[in-house]
N, C-alpha and C positions, 0 to 999 in steps of 0.2 A: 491190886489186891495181893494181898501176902500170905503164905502157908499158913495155917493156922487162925487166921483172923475168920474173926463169926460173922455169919453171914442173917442168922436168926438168933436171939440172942434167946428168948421165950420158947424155941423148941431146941437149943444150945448145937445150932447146927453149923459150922466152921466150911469153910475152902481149905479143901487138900490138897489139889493140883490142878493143872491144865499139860493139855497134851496136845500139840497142835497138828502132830502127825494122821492120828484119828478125829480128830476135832472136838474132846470131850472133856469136861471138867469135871471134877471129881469132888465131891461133897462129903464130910463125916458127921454124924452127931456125937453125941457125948458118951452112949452106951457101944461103939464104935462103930457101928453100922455104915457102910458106905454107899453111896449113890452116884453114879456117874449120868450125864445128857450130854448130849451132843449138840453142840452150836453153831 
């Protein structure tokens, strides 16, 4: 998976990162909002 590439295409919500220090990857959607989980 690549920066940017959507992950939902119908709620336009993308992959922003991964950080494997914390263990968490980090989600955007379109109005910019971000979401991070931990995996």
């Amino acid at each position: 998976m690549r920066a940017g590439e959507l992950v939902n295409k119908e709620l336009g919500v993308s992959f922003e990162s991964i950080d494997v220090s914390t263990k968490t990857i980090t989600f955007v959607d379109e109005a910019g909002a971000r979401v991070s989980r931990r995996y």
